[in-house]
C-alpha positions as a Markdown table, in Angstrom:
| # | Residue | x | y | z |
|---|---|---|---|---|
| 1 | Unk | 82.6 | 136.0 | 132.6 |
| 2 | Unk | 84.3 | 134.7 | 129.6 |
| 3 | Unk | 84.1 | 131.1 | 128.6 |
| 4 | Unk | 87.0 | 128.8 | 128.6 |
| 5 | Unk | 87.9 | 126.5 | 125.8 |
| 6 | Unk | 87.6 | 124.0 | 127.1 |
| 7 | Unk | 83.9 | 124.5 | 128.0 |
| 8 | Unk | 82.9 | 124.9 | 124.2 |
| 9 | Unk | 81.6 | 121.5 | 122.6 |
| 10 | Unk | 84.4 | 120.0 | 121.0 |
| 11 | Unk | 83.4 | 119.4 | 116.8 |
| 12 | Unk | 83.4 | 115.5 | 116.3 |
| 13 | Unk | 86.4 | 114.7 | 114.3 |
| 14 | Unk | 85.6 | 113.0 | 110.9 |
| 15 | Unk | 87.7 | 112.4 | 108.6 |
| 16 | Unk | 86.8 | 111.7 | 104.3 |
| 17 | Unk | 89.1 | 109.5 | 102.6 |
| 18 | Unk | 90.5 | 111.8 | 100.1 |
| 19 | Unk | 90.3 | 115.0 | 102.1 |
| 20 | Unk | 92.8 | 117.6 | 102.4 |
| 21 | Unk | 94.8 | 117.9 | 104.6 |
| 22 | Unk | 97.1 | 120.8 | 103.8 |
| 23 | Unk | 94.3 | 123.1 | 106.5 |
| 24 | Unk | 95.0 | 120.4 | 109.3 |
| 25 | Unk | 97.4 | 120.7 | 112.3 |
| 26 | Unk | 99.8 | 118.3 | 113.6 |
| 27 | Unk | 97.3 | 117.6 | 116.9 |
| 28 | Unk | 94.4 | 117.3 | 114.5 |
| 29 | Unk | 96.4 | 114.6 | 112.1 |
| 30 | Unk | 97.3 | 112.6 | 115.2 |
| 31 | Unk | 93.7 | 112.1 | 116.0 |
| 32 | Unk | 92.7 | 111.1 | 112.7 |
| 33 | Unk | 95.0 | 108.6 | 112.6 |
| 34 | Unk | 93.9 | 107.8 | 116.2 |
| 35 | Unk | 90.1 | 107.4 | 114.7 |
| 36 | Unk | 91.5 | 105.2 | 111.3 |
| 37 | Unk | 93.2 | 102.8 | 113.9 |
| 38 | Unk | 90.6 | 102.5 | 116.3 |
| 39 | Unk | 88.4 | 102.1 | 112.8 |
| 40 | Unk | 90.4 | 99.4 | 111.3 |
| 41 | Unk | 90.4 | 97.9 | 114.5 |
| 42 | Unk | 86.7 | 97.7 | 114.4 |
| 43 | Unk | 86.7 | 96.2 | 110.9 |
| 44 | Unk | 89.0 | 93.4 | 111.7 |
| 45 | Unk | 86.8 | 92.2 | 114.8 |
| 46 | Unk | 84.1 | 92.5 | 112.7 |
| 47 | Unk | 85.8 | 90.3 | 109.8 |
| 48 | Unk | 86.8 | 88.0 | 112.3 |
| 49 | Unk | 83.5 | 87.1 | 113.9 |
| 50 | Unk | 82.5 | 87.1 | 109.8 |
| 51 | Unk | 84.6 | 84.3 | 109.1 |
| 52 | Unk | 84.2 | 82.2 | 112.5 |
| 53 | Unk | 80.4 | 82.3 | 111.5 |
| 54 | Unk | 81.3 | 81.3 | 108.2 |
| 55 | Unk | 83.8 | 78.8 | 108.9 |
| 56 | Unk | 81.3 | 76.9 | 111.7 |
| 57 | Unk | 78.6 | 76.9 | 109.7 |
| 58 | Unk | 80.9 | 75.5 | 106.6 |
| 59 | Unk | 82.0 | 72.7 | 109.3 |
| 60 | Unk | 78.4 | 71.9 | 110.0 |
| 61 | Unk | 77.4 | 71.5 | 106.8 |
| 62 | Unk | 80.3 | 69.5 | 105.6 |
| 63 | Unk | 79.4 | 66.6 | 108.0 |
């Protein structure tokens, strides 16, 4: 019984600023963009909730 594809773990995609990319498909582009999205995504929640922190504890302070 041979195994499918689809049963084989999947590599994690990773992707390293600077990387070549000349060995990568079209799919395999489209999900590293995918991941640097959902990545900068991440970083502006978490510069947001940076600031609010910052910005309420300036206010308290300032009083």
């Amino acid at each position: 019984m041979a195994i499918e594809d689809d049963d084989k773990p999947r590599k994690k995609v990773t992707h390293e600023i600077g990387q070549d990319l000349s060995l990568l498909s079209v799919e395999e582009l489209t999900e590293r963009i995918a991941l640097m999205n959902s990545e900068i995504e991440r970083l502006q929640v978490a510069m947001a909730k940076k600031r609010a922190s910052k910005d309420a504890a300036n206010s308290f302070f300032k009083t």
